[in-house]
C-alpha positions in Angstrom: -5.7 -13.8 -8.5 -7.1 -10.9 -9.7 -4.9 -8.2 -10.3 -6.0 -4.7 -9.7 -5.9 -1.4 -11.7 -6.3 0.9 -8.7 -4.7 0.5 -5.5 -4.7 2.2 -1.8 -0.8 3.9 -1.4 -1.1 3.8 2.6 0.7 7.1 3.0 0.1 11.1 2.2 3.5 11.2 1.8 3.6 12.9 -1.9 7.3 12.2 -2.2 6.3 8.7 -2.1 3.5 8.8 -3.9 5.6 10.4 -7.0 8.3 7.9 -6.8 5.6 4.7 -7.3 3.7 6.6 -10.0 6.9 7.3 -11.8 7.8 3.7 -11.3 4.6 2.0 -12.2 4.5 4.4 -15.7 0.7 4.9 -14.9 0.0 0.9 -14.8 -2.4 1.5 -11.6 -4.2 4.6 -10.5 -2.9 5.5 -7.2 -5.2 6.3 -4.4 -3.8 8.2 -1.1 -5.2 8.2 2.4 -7.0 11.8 1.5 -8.1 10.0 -1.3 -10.0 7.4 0.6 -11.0 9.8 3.3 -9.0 8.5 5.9 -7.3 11.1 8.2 -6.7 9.4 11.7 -2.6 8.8 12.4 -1.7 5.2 12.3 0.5 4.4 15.0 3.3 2.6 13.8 4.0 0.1 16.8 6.0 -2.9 15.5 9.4 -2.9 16.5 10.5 -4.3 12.7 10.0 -2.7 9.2 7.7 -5.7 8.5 5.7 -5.3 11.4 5.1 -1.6 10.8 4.5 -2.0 6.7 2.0 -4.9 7.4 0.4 -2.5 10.2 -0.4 0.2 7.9 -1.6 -2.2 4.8 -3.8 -4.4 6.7 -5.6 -1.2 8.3 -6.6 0.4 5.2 -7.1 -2.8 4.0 -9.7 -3.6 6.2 -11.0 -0.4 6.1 -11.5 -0.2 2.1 -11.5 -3.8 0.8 -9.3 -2.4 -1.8 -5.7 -3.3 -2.6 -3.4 -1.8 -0.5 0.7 -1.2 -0.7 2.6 0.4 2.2 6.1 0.9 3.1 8.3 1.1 6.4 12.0 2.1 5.2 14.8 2.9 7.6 18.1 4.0 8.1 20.3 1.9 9.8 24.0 3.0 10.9 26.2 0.4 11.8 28.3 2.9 14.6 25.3 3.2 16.3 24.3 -0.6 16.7 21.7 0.3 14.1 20.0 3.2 14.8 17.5 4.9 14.1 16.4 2.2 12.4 12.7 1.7 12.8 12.5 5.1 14.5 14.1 6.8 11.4 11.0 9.4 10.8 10.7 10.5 14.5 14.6 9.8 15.7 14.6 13.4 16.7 11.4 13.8 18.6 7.8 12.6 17.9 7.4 16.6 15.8 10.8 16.3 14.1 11.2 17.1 10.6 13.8 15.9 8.4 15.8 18.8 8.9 15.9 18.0 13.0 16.2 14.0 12.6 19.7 14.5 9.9 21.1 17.2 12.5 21.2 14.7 15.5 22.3 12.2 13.4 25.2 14.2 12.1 25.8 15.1 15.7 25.6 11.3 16.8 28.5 10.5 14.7 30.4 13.7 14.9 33.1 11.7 17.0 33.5 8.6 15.0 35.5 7.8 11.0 33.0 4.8 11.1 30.1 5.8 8.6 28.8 3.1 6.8 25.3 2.4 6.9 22.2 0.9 4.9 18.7 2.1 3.7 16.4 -0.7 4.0 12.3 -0.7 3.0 9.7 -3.3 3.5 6.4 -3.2 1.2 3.4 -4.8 2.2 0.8 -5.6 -0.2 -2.6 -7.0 0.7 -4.6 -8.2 -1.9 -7.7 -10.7 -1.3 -7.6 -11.6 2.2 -3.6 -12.5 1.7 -0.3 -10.2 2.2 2.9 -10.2 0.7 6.2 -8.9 1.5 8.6 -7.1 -0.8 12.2 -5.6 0.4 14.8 -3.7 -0.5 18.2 -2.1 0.5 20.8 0.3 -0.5 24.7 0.1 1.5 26.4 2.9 1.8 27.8 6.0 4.0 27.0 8.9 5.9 28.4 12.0 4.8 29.5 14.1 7.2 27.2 17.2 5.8 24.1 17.4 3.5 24.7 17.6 0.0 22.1 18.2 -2.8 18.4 19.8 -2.6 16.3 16.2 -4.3 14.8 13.5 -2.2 13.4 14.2 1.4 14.3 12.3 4.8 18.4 11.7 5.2 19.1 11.7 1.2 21.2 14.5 1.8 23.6 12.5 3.8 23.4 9.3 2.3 25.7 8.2 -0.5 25.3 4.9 -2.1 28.6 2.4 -2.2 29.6 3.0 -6.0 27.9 6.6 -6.5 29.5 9.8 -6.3 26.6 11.7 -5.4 24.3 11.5 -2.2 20.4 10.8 -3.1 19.4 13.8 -2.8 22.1 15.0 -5.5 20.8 12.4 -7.5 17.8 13.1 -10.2 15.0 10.9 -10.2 16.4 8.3 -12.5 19.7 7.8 -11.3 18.0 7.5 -8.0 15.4 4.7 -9.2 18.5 2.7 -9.9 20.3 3.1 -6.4 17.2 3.1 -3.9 16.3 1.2 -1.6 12.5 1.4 -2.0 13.0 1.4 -6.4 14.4 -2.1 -5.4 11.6 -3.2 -3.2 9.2 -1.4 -5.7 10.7 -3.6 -8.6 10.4 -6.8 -7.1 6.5 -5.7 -6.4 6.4 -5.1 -10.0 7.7 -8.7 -11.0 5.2 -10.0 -8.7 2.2 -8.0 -10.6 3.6 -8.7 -14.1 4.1 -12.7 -13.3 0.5 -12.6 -12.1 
């Protein structure tokens, strides 16, 4: 297997594309969808993580022929039966921001003591015609109101079993070591280094 020095990050997400380069210590040279020149939406119809993260990789990989790493990552509260799950991004409408999808949740639970919940993200990495799956998750509870200014998506009202602060109180390295897509990023990382 050959292992690559550049690979396709199959998001324009810039929050994630910080996280990986701060994780990877400049191992790779990370190329965005602007990057590659590709601007359509992908449409993110699998109704699991894994069926949405292999959606996106093996698009861009068929598109580029270059190495390619995406993510799906959800959050998923036990009170309600798991939602929103795979809908995390657009729980509050197709146009919500993070701002809208963290109010409804807050408002979901409003009624309910029973906050625990767990981030979960699938990466999917095609390289040479074959894919591979890497996961993580972090456990915790929702808070009942936003706390810290770091992060994007529901870090604000997510606090890690064992932590004292939410995510988005957290800096960027005590972060890396309670996240749910550091974990999934590491395992990627064992996978490249055992290569």
């Amino acid at each position: 297997m050959k292992i690559p020095f550049q690979l396709v990050l199959a998001t324009n997400n810039l929050n994630k594309v910080a996280e990986l380069n701060h994780l990877l210590k400049g191992d790779f040279k990370i190329l965005t969808l602007k990057d590659i020149g590709f601007e359509q939406q992908i449409e993110e119809t699998g109704a699991t993580l894994h069926e949405n993260a292999l959606i996106k990789s093996q698009l861009i990989f068929e598109k580029t022929g270059l190495p390619t790493l995406s993510d799906d990552s959800g959050l998923f509260v036990d009170a309600l039966d798991g939602k929103p799950g795979v809908y995390s991004a657009r729980y509050a409408g197709p146009q919500a921001n993070d701002q809208d999808n963290i109010q409804l949740l807050l408002r979901s639970l409003a009624t309910t003591t029973h906050r625990s919940a767990s981030f979960k993200t699938v990466l999917s990495f095609n390289l040479d015609q074959k894919h591979y799956f890497f996961e993580g998750m972090a456990v915790g509870v929702i808070l009942e109101q936003p706390r810290g200014s770091h992060g994007f998506g529901y870090d604000p009202i997510f606090m890690p079993t064992g932590a004292d602060k939410s995510f988005a109180e957290m800096d960027k390295e005590t972060k890396n070591k309670w996240s749910h897509r550091s974990k999934a990023l590491f395992k990627f990382i064992q996978f490249i280094d055992n290569q």
